[in-house]
Structure formats: structure tokens, C-alpha cells
C-alpha positions in Angstrom: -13.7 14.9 -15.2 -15.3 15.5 -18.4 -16.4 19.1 -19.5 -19.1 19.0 -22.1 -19.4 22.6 -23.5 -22.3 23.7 -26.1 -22.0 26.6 -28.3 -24.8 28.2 -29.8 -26.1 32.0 -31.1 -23.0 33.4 -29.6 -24.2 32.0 -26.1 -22.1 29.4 -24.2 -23.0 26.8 -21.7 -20.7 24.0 -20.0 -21.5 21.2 -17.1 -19.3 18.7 -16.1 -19.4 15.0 -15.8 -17.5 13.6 -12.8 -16.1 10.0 -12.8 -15.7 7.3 -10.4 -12.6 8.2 -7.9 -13.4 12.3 -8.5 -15.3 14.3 -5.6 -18.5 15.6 -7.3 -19.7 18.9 -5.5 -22.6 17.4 -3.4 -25.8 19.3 -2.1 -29.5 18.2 -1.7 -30.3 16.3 -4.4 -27.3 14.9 -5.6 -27.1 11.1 -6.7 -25.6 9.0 -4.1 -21.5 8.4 -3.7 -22.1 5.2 -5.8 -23.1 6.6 -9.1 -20.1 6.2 -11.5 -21.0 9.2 -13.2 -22.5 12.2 -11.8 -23.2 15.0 -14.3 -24.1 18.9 -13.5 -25.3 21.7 -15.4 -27.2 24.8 -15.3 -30.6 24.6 -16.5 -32.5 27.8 -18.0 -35.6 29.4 -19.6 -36.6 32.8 -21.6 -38.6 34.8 -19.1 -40.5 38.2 -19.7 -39.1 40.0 -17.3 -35.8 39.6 -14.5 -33.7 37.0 -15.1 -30.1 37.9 -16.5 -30.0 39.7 -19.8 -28.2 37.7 -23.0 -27.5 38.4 -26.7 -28.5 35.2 -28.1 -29.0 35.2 -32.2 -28.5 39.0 -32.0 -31.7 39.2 -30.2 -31.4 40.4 -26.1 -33.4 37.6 -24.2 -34.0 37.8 -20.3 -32.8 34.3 -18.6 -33.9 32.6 -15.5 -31.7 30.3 -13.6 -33.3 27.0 -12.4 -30.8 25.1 -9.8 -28.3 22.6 -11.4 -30.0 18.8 -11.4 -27.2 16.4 -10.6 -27.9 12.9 -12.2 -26.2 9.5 -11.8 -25.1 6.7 -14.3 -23.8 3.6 -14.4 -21.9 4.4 -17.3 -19.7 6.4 -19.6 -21.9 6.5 -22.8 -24.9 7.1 -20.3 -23.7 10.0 -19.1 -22.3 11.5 -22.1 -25.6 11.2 -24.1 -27.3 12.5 -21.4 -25.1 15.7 -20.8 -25.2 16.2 -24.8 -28.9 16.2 -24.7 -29.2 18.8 -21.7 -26.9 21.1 -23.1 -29.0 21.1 -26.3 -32.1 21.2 -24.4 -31.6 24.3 -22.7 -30.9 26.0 -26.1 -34.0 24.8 -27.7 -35.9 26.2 -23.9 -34.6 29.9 -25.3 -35.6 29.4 -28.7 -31.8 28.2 -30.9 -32.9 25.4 -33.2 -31.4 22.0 -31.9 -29.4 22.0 -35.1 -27.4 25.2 -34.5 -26.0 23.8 -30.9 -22.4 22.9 -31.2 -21.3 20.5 -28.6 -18.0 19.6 -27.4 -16.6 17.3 -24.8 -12.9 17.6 -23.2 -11.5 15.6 -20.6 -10.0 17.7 -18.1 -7.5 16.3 -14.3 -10.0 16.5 -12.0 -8.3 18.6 -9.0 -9.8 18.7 -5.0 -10.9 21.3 -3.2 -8.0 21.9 -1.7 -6.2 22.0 -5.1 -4.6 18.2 -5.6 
């Protein structure tokens, strides 16, 4: 698996891009068992008022959770541009120029449910 991490005003968000041969978590809406590369990550929004507080930029900014949106590709480049681009994206939804998001990738051994 791949784990694409963006950094940003002191805030931190990471998904995970799954490859072909590794179990990706599944759930309604999830792309079928074909997809070589399923990615999932959070997706937020500044809201007035609930939400989870964070410190973003020094400033405290209420959070609302949306639920993660699996997506499949064909390929490797596909899915990395597309993880790099949501990552960034939610960042920009709270108000951290695009610029200012750091974004890494690591490849990581994928491990089962049941810890193999």
C-alpha cells in the first residue's frame, strides 16, 4: 500500500492507496474488486459551529467530517495524482493556500486483518 500524507498549517492528513493483491477496506460505495488501485481519504470542511476543533495557521477552526470516497484506477500514476490532489483539496476546503500543502508518499507492506 501506498500512504500519501499532506502537511499543512500544522494540520495533518493521510489516505492510503491500495494495490492490486492488497484487501482494501470495503463498504457501500467502494469501487469494485477489479480496480487496481483503490484510494481512501477523509474529506472535510470549515463549519460554524460542531464539528471537531483544530489549530490550523494558528487560527482554531471547527471541522466537519464527510465519509471517506473510495475511488478506483486502472493505474499507478492515476491514482497517485488523484490522492495528491485530494489531499490538497481538502486544505484549500479550510482555507491553507494550495501552495503551503506539503505532500508525501511512502510505500508501506500492506498487512491483513488478521495481521499477515
Amino acid at each position: 500500500m501506498i500512504i500519501v500524507r499532506a502537511r499543512a498549517g500544522g494540520a495533518e492528513l493521510t489516505g492510503t492507496i491500495y494495490e492490486r493483491g492488497e484487501e482494501a477496506p470495503s463498504f457501500s460505495g467502494s469501487p469494485d474488486e477489479e480496480a487496481a488501485y483503490v484510494w481512501i481519504c477523509d474529506e472535510f470542511y470549515e463549519v460554524d459551529s460542531g464539528g471537531s476543533t483544530q489549530t490550523v495557521d494558528g487560527r482554531e477552526i471547527r471541522i466537519a467530517f464527510e465519509s471517506p470516497l473510495p475511488r478506483g484506477f486502472d493505474t499507478k500514476e492515476q491514482a497517485l495524482e488523484a490522492a495528491k490532489e485530494h489531499v490538497r483539496t481538502q486544505f484549500v476546503r479550510i482555507g491553507v493556500a494550495s501552495e503551503a500543502v506539503e505532500v508525501e508518499t511512502t510505500k508501506e507492506e500492506f498487512r491483513s486483518a488478521d495481521g499477515r
